[in-house]
KEKE-3310 file (N, C-alpha, C; in steps of 0.2 Angstrom, whole numbers, plus 5000, padded with zeros to 4 digits):
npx = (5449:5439:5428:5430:5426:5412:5408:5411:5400:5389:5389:5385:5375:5365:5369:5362:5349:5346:5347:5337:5327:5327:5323:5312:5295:5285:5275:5279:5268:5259:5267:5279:5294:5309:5317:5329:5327:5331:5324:5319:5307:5291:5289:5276:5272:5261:5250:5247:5239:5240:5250:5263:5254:5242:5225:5224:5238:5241:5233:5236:5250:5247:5240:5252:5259:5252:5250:5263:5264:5253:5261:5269:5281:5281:5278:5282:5275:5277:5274:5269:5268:5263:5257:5266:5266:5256:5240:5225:5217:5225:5232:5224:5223:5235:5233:5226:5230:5240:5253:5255:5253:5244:5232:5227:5212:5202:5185:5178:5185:5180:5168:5170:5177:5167:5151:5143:5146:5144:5134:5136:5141:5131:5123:5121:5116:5121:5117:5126:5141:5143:5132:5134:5145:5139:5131:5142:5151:5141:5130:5129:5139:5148:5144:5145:5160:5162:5157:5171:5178:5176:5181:5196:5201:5202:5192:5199:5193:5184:5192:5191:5188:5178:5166:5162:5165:5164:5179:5183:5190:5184:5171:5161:5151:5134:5123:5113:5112:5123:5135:5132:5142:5153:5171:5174:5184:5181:5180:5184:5171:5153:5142:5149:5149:5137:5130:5135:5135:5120:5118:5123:5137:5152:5159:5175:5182:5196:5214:5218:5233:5234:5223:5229:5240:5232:5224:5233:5236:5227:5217:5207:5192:5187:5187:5182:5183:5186:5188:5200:5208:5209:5217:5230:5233:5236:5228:5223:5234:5229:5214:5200:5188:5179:5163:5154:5146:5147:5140:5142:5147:5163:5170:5184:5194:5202:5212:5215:5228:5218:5227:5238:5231:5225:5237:5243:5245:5231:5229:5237:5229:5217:5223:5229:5215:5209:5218:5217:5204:5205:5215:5207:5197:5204:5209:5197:5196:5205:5204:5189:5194:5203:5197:5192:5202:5209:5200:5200:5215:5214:5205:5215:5220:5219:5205:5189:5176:5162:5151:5136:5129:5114:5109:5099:5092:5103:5102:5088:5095:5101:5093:5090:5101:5097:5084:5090:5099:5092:5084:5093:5101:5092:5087:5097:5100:5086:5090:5099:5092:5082:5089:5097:5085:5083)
npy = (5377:5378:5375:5386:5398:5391:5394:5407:5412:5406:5414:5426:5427:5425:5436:5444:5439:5443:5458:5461:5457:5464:5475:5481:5493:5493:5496:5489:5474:5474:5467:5467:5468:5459:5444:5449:5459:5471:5480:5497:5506:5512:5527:5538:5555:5565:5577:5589:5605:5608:5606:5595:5591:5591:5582:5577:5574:5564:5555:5554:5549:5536:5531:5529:5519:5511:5509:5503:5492:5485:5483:5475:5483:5489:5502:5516:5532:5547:5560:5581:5592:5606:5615:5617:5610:5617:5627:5622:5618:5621:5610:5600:5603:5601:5587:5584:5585:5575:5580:5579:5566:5564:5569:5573:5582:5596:5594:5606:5611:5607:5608:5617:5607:5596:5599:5592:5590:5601:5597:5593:5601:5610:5621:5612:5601:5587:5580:5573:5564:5552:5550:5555:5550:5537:5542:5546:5534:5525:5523:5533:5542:5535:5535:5550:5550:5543:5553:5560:5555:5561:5574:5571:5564:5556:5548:5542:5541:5545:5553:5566:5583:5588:5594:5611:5626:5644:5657:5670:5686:5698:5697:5690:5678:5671:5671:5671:5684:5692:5690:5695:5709:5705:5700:5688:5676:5661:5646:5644:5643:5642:5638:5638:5653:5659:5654:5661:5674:5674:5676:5688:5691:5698:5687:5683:5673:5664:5655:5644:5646:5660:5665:5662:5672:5684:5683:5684:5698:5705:5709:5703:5695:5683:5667:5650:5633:5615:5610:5604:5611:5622:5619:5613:5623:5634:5644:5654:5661:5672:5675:5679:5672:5658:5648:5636:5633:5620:5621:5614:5599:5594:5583:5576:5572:5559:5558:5554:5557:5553:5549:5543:5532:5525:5522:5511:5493:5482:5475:5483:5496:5490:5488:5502:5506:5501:5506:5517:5518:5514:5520:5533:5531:5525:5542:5547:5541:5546:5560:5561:5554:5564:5577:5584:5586:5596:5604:5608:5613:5625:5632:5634:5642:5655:5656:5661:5650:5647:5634:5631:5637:5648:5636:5636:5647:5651:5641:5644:5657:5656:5650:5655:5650:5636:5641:5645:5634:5623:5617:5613:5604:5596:5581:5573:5579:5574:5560:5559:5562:5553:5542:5546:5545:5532)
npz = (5155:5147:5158:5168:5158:5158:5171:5172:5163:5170:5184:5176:5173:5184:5191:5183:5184:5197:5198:5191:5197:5208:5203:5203:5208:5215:5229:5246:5252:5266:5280:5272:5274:5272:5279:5286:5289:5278:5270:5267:5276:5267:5269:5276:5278:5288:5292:5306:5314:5326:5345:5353:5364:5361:5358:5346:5343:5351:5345:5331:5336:5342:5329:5320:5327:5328:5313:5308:5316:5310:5298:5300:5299:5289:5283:5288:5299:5297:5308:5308:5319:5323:5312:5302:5292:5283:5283:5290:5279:5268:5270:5266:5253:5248:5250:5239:5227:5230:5234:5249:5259:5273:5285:5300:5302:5308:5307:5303:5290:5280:5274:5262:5253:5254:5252:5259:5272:5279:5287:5299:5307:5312:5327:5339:5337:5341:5356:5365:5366:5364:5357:5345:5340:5337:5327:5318:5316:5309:5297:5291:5293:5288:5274:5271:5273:5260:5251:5251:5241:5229:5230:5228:5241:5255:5267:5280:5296:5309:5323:5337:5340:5346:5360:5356:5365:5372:5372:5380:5381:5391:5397:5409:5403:5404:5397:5381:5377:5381:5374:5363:5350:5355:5347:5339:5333:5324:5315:5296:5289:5283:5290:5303:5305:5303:5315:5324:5319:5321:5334:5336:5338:5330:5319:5316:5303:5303:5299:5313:5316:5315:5323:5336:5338:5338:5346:5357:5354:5356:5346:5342:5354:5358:5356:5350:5355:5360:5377:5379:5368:5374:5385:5379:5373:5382:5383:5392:5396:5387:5388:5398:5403:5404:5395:5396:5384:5372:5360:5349:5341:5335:5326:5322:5306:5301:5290:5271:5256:5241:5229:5236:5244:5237:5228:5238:5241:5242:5254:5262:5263:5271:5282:5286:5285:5300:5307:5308:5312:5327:5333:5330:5340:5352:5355:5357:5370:5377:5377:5386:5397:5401:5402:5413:5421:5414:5414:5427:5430:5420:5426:5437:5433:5433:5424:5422:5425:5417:5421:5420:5408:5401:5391:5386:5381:5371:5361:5357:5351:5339:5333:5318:5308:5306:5301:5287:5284:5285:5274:5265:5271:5275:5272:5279:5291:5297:5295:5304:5315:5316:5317:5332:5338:5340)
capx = (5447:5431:5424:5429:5420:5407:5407:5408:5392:5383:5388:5385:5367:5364:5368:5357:5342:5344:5346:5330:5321:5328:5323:5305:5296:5282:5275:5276:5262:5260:5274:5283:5299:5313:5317:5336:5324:5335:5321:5316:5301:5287:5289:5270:5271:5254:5252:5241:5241:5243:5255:5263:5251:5236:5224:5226:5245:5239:5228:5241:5255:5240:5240:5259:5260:5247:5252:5269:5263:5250:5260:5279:5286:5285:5276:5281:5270:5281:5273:5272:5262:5262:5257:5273:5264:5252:5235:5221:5214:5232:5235:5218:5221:5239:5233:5221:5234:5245:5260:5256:5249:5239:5233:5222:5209:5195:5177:5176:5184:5179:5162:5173:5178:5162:5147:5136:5149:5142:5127:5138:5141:5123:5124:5117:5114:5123:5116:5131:5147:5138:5126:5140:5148:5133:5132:5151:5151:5136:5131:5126:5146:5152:5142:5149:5166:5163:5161:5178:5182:5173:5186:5201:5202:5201:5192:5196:5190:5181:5193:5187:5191:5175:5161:5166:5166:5167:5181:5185:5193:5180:5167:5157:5146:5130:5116:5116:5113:5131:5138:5134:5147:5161:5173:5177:5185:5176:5185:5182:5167:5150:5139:5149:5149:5131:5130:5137:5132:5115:5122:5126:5145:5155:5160:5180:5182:5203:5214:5220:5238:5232:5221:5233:5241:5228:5223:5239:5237:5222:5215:5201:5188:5188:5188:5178:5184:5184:5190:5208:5212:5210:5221:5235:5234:5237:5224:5222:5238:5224:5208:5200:5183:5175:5157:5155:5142:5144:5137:5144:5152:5166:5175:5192:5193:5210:5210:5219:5228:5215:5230:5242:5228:5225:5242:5242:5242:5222:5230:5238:5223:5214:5228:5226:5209:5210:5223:5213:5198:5207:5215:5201:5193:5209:5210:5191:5193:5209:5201:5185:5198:5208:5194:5190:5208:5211:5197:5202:5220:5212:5203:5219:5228:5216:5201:5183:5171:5152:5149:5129:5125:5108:5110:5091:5095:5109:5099:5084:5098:5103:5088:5093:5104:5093:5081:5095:5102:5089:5081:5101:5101:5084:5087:5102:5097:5079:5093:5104:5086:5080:5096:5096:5078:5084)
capy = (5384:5377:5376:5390:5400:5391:5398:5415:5414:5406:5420:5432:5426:5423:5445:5449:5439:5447:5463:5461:5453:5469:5482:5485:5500:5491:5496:5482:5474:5473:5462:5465:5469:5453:5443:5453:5469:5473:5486:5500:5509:5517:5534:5540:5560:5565:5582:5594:5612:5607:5606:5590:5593:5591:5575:5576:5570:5557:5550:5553:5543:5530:5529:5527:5514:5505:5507:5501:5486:5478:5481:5473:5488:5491:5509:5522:5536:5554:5566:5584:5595:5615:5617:5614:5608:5622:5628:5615:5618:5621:5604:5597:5604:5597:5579:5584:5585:5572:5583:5576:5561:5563:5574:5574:5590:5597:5595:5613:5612:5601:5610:5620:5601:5592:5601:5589:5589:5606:5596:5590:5609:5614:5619:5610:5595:5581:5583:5573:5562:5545:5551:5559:5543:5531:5543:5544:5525:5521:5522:5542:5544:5532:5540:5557:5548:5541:5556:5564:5554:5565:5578:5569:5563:5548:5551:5535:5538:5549:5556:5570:5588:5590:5600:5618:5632:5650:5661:5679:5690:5703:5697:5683:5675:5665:5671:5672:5690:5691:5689:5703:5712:5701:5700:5682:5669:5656:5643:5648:5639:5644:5636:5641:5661:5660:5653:5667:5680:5674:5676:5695:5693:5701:5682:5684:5667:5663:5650:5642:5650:5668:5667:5664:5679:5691:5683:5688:5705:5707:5712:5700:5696:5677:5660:5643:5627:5611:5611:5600:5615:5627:5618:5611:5630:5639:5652:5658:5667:5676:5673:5677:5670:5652:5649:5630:5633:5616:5624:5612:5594:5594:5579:5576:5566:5557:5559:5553:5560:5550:5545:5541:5528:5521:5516:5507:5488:5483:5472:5489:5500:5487:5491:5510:5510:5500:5506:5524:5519:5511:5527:5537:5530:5528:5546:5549:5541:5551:5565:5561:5553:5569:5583:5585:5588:5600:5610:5609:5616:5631:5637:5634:5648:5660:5656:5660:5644:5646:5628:5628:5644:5646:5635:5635:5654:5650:5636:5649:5662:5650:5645:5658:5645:5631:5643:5646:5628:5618:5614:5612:5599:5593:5573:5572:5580:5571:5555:5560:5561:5546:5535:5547:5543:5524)
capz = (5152:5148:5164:5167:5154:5158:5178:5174:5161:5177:5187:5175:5173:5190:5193:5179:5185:5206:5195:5188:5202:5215:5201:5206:5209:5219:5238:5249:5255:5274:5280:5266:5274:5274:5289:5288:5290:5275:5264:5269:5276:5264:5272:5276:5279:5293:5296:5309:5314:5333:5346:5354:5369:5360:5357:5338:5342:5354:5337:5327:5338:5340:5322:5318:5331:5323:5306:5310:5317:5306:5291:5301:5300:5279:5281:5294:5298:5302:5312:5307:5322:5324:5307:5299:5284:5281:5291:5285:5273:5265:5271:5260:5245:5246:5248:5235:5226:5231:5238:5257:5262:5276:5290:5303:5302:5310:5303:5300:5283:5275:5270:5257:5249:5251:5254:5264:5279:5286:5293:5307:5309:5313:5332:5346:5333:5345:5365:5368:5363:5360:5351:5339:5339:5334:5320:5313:5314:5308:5290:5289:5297:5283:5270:5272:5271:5255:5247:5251:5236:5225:5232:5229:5248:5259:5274:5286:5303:5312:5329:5341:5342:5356:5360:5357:5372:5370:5378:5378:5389:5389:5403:5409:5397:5405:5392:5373:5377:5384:5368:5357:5350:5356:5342:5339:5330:5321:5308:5290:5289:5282:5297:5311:5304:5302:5319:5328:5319:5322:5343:5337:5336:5324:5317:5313:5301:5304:5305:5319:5318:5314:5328:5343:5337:5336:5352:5361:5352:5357:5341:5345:5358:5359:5352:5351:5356:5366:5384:5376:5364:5377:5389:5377:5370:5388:5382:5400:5395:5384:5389:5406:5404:5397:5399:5393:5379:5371:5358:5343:5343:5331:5324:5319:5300:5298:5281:5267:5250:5238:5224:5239:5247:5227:5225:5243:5240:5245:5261:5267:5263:5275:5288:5287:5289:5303:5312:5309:5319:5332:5335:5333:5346:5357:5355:5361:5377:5380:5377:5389:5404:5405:5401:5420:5424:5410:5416:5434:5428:5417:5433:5441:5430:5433:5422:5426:5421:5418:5417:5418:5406:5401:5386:5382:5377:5365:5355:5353:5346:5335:5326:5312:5306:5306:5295:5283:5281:5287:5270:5262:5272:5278:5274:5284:5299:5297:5296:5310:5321:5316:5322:5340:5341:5340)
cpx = (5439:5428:5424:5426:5414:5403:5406:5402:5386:5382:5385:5376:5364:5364:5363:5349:5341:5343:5339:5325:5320:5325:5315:5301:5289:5281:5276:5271:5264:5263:5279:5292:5303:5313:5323:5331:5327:5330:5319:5308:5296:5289:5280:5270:5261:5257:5246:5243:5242:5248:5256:5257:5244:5232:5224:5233:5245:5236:5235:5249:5252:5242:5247:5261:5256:5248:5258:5268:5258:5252:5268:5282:5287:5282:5277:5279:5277:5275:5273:5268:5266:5263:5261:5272:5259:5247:5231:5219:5219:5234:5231:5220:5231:5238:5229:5225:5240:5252:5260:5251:5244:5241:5227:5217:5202:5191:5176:5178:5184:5171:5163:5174:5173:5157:5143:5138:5148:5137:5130:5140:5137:5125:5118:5113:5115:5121:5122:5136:5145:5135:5130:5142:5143:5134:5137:5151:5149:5137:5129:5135:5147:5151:5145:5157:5166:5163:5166:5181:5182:5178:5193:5204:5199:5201:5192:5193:5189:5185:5189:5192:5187:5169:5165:5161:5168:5173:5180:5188:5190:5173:5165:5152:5142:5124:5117:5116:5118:5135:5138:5139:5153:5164:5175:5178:5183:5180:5179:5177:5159:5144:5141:5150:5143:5129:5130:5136:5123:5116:5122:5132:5145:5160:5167:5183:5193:5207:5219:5226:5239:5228:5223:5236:5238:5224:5228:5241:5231:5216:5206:5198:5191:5188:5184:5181:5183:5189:5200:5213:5213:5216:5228:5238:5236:5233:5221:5227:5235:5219:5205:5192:5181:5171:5156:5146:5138:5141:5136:5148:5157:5171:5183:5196:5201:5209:5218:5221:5223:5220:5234:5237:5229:5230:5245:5240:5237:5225:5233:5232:5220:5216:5230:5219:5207:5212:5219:5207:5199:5210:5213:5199:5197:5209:5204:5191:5200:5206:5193:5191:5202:5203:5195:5196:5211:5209:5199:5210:5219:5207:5208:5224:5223:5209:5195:5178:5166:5151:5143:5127:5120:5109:5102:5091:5098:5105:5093:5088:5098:5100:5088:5095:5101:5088:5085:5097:5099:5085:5088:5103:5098:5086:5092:5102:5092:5084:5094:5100:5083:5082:5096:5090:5076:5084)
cpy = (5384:5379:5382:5396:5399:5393:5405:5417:5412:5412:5427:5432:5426:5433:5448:5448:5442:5454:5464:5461:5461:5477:5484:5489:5498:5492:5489:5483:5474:5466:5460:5465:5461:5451:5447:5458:5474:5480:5491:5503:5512:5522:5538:5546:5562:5573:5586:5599:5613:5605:5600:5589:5591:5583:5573:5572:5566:5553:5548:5549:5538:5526:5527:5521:5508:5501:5502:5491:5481:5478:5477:5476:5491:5498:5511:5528:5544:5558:5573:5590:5604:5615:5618:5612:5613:5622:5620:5614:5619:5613:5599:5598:5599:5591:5580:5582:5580:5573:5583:5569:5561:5568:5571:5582:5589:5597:5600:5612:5612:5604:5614:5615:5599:5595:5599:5589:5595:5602:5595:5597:5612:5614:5614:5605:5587:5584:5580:5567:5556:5546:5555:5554:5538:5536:5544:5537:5523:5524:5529:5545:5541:5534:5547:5553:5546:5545:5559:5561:5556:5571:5577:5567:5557:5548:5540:5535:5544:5549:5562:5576:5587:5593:5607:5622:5639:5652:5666:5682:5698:5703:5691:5685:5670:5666:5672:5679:5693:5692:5694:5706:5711:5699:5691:5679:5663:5652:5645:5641:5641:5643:5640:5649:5662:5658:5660:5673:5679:5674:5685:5697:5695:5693:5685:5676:5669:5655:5650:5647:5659:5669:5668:5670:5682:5689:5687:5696:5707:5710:5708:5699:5687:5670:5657:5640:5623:5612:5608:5605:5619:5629:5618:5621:5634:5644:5655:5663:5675:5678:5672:5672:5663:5650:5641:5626:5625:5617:5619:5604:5593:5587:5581:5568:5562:5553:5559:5556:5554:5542:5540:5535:5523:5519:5513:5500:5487:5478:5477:5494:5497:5490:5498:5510:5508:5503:5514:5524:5516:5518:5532:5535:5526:5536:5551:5549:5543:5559:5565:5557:5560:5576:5588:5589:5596:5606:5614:5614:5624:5634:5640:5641:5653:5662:5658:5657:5647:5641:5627:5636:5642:5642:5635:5644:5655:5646:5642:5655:5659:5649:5650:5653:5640:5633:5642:5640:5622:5614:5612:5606:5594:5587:5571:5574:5577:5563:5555:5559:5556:5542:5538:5546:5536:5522)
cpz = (5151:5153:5167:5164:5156:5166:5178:5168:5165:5179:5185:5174:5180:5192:5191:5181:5195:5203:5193:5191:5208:5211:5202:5211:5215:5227:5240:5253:5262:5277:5276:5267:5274:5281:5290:5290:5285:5272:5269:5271:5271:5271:5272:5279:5283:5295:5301:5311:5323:5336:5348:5361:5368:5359:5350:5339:5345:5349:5334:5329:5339:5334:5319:5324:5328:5318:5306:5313:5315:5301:5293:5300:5292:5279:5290:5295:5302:5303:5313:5310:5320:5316:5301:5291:5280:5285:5287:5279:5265:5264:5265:5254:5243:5246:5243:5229:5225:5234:5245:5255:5265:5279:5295:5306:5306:5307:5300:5293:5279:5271:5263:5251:5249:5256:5262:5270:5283:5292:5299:5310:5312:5324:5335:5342:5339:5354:5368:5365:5360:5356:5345:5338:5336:5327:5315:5311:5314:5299:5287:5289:5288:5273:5267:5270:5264:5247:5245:5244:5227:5225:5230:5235:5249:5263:5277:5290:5307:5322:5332:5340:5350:5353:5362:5362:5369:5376:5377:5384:5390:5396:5403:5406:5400:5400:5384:5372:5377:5380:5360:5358:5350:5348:5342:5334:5327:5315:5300:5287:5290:5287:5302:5311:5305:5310:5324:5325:5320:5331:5341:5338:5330:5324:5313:5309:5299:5302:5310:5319:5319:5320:5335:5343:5338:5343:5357:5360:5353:5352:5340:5351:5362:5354:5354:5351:5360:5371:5380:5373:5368:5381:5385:5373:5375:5385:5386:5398:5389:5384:5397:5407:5397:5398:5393:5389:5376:5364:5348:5344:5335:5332:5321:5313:5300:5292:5276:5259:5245:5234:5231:5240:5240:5228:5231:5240:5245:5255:5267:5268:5269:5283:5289:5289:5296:5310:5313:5313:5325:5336:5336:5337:5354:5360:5359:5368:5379:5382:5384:5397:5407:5403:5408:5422:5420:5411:5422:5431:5425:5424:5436:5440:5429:5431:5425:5423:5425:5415:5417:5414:5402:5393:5382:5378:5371:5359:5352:5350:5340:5329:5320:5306:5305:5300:5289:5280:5280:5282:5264:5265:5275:5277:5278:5289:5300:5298:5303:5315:5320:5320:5330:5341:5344:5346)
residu = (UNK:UNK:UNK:UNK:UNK:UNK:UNK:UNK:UNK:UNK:UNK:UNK:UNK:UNK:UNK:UNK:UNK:UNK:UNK:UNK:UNK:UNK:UNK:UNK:UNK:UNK:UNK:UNK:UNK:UNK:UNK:UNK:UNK:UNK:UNK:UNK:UNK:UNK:UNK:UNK:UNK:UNK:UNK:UNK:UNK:UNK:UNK:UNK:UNK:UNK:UNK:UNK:UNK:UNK:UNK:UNK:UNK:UNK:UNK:UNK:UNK:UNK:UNK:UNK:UNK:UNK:UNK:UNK:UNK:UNK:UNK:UNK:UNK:UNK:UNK:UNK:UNK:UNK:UNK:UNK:UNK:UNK:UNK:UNK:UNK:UNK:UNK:UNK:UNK:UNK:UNK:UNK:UNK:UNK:UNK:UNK:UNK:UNK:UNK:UNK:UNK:UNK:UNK:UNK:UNK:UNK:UNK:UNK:UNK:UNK:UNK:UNK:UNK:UNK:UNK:UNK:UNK:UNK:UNK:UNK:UNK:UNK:UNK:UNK:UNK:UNK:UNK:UNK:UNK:UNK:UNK:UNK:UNK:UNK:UNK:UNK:UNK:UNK:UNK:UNK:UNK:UNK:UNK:UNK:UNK:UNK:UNK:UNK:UNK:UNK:UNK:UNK:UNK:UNK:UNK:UNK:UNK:UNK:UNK:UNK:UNK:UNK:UNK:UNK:UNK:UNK:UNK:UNK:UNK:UNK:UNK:UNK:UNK:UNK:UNK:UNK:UNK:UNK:UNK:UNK:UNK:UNK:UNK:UNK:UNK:UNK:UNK:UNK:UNK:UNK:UNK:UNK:UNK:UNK:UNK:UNK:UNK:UNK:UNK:UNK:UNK:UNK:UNK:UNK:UNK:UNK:UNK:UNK:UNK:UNK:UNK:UNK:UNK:UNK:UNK:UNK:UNK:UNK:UNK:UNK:UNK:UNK:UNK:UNK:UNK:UNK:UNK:UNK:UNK:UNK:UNK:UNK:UNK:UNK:UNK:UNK:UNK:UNK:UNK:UNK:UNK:UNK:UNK:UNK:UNK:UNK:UNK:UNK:UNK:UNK:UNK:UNK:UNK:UNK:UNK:UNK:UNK:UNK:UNK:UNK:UNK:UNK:UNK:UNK:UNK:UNK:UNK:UNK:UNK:UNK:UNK:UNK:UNK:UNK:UNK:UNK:UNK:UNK:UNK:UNK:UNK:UNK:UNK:UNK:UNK:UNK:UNK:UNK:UNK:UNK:UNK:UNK:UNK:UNK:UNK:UNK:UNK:UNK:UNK:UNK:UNK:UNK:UNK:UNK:UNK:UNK:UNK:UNK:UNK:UNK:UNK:UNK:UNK:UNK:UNK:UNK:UNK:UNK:UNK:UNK:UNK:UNK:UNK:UNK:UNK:UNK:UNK:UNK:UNK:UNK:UNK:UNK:UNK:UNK:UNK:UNK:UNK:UNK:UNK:UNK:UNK:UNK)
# end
């Protein structure tokens, strides 16, 4: 009877310390699952206001591949495009927040949360993609990211929208002259309004979701963006003319909620940021391998491309803008020229 007794006070000891041991509230670290595969995934929510077609969701499957495999499978990234989670700037203030995780957004809206990120907005700052890239990934790029945490955000790693192109379905556009009075679309973003109304547009600031619309209703003239969005977007079905300006190089931040990053253990943090510039720049040379074809396709559905319009014409509309910001952000464009002088 003894002995018995004294089996089941082992046993019951032995429940109480696996009880104890299994009750913690703790992330796991990267490789944190068992060898059974028993625990479950952290669940990582990622949202963008685009479709599956776009290069935003070639980053962002990138990036869930990545994640997935430097932490052994302990955090899974879901996926959550056509804007499902709100336009962007809905999306920012949700991780601001804490109520999403992550997303990956365009440059544009970020000068609402951290000022100094319009400089990358000024037109006809970058002459071309490398030279936008030396500067993200150097220490002017990392700089700007380090504020986001003044905002409550976690910018990891600088992906690509593009260089933005105008369209319209209203005539062709080869001079900056061409362009007054066209009604156009612009993201809610004090740069690129100033931009265009210094062009003589009537500057319509939108987002993205509200613009297709009012494109297919015709309530507007035209849009800006890079050759990828035009294509993934079929906005031939709206737009008879694109005249390939260039006019803007627009990043795309994959950007983190602040608190959610914080409570990452520091070997996962590691394995996010990571896995976020690996993707980024996965996602660049998708975007530069399939431009060509994307163009060729949008001709193919009816478009009519002006791929050499006089851009010497548009830079002098332009300089408005320049005036207006130019001392707003005088050291950081005085930077930016220093490194492309390099």
């Amino acid at each position: 009877m003894k002995r018995f007794l004294s089996m089941v006070a082992m046993t019951t000891a032995l429940v109480v310390a696996l009880t104890a041991c299994g009750g913690s509230t703790t992330q796991p670290a990267a490789g944190g699952n068992d060898a059974a595969g028993a625990a479950e995934p952290v669940i990582i929510k990622l949202g963008t206001t685009v479709n599956e077609q776009d290069s935003f969701q070639i980053a962002a499957e990138k990036f869930k591949e990545l994640v997935a495999e430097k932490t052994d499978g302990a955090y899974e990234v879901e996926i959550y495009p056509n804007g499902s989670l709100g336009d962007e700037r809905t999306m920012l203030e949700s991780m601001q927040m804490g109520t999403l995780d992550m997303g990956i957004i365009t440059s544009g809206p970020f000068v609402n949360f951290i000022p100094e990120m319009g400089v990358l907005d000024m037109p006809f700052l970058f002459p071309d993609n490398a030279s936008a890239y030396k500067v993200l990934d150097g220490e002017i790029g990392q700089g700007l990211l380090d504020k986001f945490e003044g905002a409550n955000l976690k910018g990891l790693a600088y992906a690509e929208r593009g260089f933005r192109n105008l369209t319209n379905n209203v005539k062709s556009v080869t001079t900056a002259a061409d362009v007054k009075g066209l009604k156009v679309r612009v993201m809610e973003n004090e740069v690129y309004i100033s931009t265009f109304e210094s062009l003589g547009v009537n500057a319509v600031p939108m987002a993205w979701s509200e613009a297709l619309t009012a494109l297919q209703q015709h309530t507007i003239d035209g849009q800006e963006n890079p050759v990828n969005v035009i294509h993934s977007f079929k906005l031939w079905e709206s737009q008879k003319y694109l005249t390939m300006t260039r006019h803007a190089y627009a990043s795309a931040i994959i950007t983190m909620s602040l608190q959610k990053f914080n409570a990452l253990p520091e070997d996962v943090q590691v394995a996010f940021k990571e896995a976020a510039q690996e993707a980024a720049e996965f996602e660049r040379q998708w975007v530069a391998d399939n431009e060509a074809n994307q163009l060729e396709d949008i001709k193919a559905n009816g478009v009519e491309v002006v791929e050499n319009p006089d851009v010497d014409s548009f830079k002098a509309a332009v300089q408005p803008t320049y005036d207006k910001y130019g001392q707003k952000y005088s050291d950081l464009i005085a930077q930016i020229q220093d490194v492309l002088s390099k």
